[in-house]
Every structure is written in C-alpha cells, then in structure tokens.
C-alpha positions as CSV (number, residue, x, y, z in Angstrom):
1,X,10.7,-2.4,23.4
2,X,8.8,-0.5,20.5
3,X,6.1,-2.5,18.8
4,X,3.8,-1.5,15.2
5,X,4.8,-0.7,12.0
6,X,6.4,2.2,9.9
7,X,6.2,3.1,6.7
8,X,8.8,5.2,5.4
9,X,7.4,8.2,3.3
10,X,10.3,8.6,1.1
11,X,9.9,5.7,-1.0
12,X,6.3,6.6,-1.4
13,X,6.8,10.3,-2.0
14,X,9.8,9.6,-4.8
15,X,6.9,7.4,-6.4
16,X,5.0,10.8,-6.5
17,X,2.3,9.3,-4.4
18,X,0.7,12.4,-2.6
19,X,-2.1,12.3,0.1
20,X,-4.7,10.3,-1.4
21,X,-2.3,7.5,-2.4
22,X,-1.1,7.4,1.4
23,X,-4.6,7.0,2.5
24,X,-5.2,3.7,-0.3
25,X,-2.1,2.6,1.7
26,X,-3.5,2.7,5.1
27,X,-6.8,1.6,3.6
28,X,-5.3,-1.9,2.2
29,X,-2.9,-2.3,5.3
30,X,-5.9,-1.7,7.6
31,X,-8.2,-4.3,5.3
32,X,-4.6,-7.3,5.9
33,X,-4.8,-6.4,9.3
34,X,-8.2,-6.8,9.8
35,X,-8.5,-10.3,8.0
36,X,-5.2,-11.6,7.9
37,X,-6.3,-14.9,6.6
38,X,-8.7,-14.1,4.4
39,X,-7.8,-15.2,1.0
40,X,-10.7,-12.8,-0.6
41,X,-8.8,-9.7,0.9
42,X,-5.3,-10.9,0.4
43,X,-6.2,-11.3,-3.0
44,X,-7.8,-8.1,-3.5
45,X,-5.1,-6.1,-1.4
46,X,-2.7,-7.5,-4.2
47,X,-5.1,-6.5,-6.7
48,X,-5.4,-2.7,-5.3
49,X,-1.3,-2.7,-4.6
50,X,-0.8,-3.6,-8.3
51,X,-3.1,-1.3,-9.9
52,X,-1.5,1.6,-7.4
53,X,1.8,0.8,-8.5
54,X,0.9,0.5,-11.9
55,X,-0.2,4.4,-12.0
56,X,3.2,5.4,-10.5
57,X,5.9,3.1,-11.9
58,X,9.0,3.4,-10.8
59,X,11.2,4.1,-14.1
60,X,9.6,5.7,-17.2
61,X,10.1,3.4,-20.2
C-alpha cells in the first residue's frame, strides 16, 4: 500500500512555473496540511493559489 501525495511536475512546468513557484506550492500545501480546518488559511491558500495562477495563465488571450 503506498500512502502521501504527488504532484505531477508537468502540469506545473508547461505553466512555466520554475523553482520558486514549486516552493509557493509546497508552502500553501504544507499551510492546508497543517490546519486543515482553519477557515483563515483555507481562505488565504485560495487567495495565494489564485494570485499564482494569475501570473502564469494557462492560455494567452
């Protein structure tokens, strides 16, 4: 039985999210983790996802 969680890098790397990116990842994930129920950092993990995917969009427009 394997147990944890992996993140794929390709979707993250076609994003053109390099190192630092990857580390705001594990940042937030770490922060959801650690207070799962926490509404204050659920809400500001949502908060720190959107503004991360709002530097790298997926499709230019």
């Amino acid at each position: 039985m394997t147990s944890g969680i992996r993140i794929g890098t390709p979707a993250v790397t076609t994003r053109g999210f390099k190192a630092q990116e990857m580390k705001e990842i594990a940042d937030i994930i770490a922060d959801v983790l650690n207070a799962p129920e926490n509404e204050e950092v659920l809400a500001q993990a949502k908060q720190k996802v959107t503004a991360l995917t709002d530097r790298f969009p997926l499709y230019d427009n």
